[in-house]
N, C-alpha and C positions, 0 to 999 in steps of 0.2 A: 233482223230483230232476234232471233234464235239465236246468234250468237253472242247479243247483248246478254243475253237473258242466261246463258252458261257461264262467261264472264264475268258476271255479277254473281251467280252462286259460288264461283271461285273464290272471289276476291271475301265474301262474306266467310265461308271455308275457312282462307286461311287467316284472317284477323278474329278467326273464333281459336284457331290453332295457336297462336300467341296468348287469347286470353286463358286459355288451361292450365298457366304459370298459377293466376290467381287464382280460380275456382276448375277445383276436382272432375264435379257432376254433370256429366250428361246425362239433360233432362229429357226423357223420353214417355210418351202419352200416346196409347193406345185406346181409339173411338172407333165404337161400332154404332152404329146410327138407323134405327130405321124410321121413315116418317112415312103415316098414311097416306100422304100425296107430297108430292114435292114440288113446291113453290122458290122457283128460281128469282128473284126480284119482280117478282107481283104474276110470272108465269106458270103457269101446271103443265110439268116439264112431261110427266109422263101419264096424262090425261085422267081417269081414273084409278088408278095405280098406285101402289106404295113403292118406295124407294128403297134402298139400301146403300149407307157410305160406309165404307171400312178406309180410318185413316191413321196414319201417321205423321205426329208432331214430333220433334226434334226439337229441343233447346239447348243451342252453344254454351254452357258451362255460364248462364245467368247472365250472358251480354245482353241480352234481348233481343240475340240475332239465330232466328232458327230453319227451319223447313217444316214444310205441312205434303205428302202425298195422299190423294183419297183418290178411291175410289170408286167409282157410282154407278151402279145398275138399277133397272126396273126391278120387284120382285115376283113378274107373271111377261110371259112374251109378248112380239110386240115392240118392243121397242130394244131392239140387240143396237141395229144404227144408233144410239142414244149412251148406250155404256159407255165412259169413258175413264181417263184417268187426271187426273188434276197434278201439278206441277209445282209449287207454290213458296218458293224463298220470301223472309220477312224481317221487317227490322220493329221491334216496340220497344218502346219507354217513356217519360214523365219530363212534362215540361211544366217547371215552377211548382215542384210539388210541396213546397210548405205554404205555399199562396190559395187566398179560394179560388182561382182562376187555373187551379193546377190542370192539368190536360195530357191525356195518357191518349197515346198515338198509335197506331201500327200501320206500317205503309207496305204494302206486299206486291208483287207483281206475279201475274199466274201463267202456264202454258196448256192449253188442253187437248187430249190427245187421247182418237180416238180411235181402239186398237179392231175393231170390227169391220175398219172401212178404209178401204183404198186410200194411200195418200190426195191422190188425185179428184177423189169424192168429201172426204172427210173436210169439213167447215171450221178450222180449228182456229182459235181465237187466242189471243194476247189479252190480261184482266189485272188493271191499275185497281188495288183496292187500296184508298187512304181513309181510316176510322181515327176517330176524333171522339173521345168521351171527358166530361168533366163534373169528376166526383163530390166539389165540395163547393160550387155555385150554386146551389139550390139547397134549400133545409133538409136534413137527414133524412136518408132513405130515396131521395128524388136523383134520378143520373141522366141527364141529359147528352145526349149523341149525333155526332152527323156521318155517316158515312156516302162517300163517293166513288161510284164504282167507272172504270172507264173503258171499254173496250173494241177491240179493232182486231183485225183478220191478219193471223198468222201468213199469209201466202196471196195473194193476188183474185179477184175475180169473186169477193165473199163481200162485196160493199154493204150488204144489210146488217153487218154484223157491226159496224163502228155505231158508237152513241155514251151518252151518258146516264147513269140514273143515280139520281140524290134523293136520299131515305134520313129522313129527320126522325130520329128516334129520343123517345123516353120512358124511362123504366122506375120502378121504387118497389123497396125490397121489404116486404111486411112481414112483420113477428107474428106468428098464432102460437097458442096453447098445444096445438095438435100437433104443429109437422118440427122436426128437430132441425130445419134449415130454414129461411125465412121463402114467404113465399113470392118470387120474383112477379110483378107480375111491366107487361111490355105494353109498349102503341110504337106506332110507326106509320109515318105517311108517305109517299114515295113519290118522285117526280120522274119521268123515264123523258130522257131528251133523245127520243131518235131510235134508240136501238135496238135492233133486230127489225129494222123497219117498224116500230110503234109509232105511236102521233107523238110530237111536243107537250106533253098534258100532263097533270096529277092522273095517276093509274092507278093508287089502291091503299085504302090505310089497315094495316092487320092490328090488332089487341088480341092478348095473351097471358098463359101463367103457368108457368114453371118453378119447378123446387130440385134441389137435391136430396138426396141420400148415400150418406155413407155409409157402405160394408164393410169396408175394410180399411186399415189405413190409406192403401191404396188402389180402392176400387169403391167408385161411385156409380149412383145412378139419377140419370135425369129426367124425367118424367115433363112432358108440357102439353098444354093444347090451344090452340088458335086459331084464330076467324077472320080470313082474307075479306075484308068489302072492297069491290073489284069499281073503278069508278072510268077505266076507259077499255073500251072491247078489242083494240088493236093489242092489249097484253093478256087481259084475262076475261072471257064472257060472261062470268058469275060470280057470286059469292063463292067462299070454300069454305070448309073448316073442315081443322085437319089437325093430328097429333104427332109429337115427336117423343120419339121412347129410345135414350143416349147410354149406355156403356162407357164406364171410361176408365182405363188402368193406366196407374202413372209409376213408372219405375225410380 
C-alpha cells in the first residue's frame, strides 16, 4: 500500500504539471494550530495536554489537486511516542454546482509516520478521508456535512487500527454587529464502527463556534471553542471542552 500511495502522489504531480499551462499560481498555506486538547475523532489523543500542528497545504495551480504535510506534537512531555508526521495528497471539487443539491467533495488518503519510534514498534496507519458538504440544500447560512474516515494498518500485526467512523456534521454561519466575519458556529455527531478497538456505537456529539480574522491580506486568524459530550467510553471517558487558536498564511 506504500507504494500505492507514492504512485498516486505521482501521477497527481504530474497532471498538476500539465495544468500549469492554464493557471500560473501555486497555492501554498501555512497553518500553525494549537488546540488546548486534541480530540482525534471523539479521542483525547494527548490526555490532558495541548497539542501543536505545524502544516503545509499545497495547491496545484486551482485543479483542486493538492497535498497537506502536518505535523503534530504534544506541548508538555509525555507523549514523544505520539509525535508524528501526516502524509496527506487530495483531490476537491463541486458536483452540480448551479443545482441546490451542489455538493463539494474532497477525497484524501493519509500516511502516518512516526519519527520517535522504531519502524518495528511504530503503529502507523493508512487514513481514507471522503467529506461531502452541500451548500445550497438548506435555507441560507445552514451547511450540512458528512464525512467518512476509514482506516487500516500500514504493515502487518496493528489489527486494532482498521475501523470506520461516520461524523454527520452541521454548521450555519451568523452575522453579528461585533465580529467582522460571521460567526461559524458547528454540531457534529459521530458513529466510530470498530476502530482502534472502540465498540460499534454513537461515541460523541461536539457543538462549537468559531470566526475569522483578517490581518492581512494574507494572514488570518481563527479563534474557536468546543464541547466534546463523550456518549461511548471505549473512545473517550468524559466530556471535554476544548479550544483551537489557528494561524494561517496564504502565499
Amino acid at each position: 500500500m506504500k507504494k500505492t500511495v507514492l504512485v498516486s502522489m505521482l501521477i497527481l504531480i504530474g497532471i498538476c504539471g500539465s495544468a500549469s499551462a492554464k493557471e500560473d499560481k501555486l497555492g501554498v498555506t501555512l497553518d500553525l494550530t494549537y488546540v488546548s486538547k486534541w480530540m482525534s475523532k471523539g479521542a483525547q489523543c494527548y490526555g490532558q495536554q495541548g497539542g501543536l500542528f505545524k502544516t503545509i497545504d499545497i495547491d496545484f495551480y486551482g485543479t483542486g489537486i493538492g497535498v497537506k504535510t502536518t505535523h503534530r506534537n504534544a506541548t508538555a512531555g509525555g507523549y514523544v511516542d505520539k509525535e508524528r508526521f501526516d502524509f496527506r495528497p487530495y483531490y476537491k471539487n463541486v458536483l452540480f454546482a448551479d443545482e441546490a443539491y451542489a455538493t463539494n467533495y474532497n477525497i484524501s488518503v493519509g500516511y502516518k509516520y512516526y519519527p520517535g519510534l522504531a519502524a518495528s514498534k511504530a503503529n502507523t496507519t493508512y487514513e481514507w478521508i471522503f467529506a461531502f458538504s452541500w451548500p445550497n440544500i438548506l435555507p441560507e447560512g445552514f451547511v450540512p456535512g458528512y464525512i467518512a474516515h476509514y482506516e487500516y494498518p500500514a504493515k502487518s500485526g496493528y489489527i486494532g487500527a482498521t475501523g470506520w467512523v461516520h461524523r454527520f456534521l452541521l454548521g450555519y454561519d451568523m452575522e453579528t454587529e461585533v465580529l467582522p466575519k460571521p460567526l461559524r458556529l458547528s454540531s457534529e455527531i459521530a458513529y466510530t464502527d470498530g476502530l482502534g478497538g472502540a465498540s460499534h456505537d454513537w461515541s460523541y456529539a461536539t457543538f462549537g463556534a468559531s470566526t475569522k480574522f483578517d490581518i492581512t491580506d494574507n494572514l488570518s486568524f481563527v479563534p474557536g471553542l468546543y464541547h466534546q459530550i463523550s456518549m461511548d467510553d471505549s473512545v473517550c471517558k468524559g466530556d471535554v471542552t476544548y479550544c483551537k487558536l489557528s494561524m494561517k498564511y496564504k502565499f
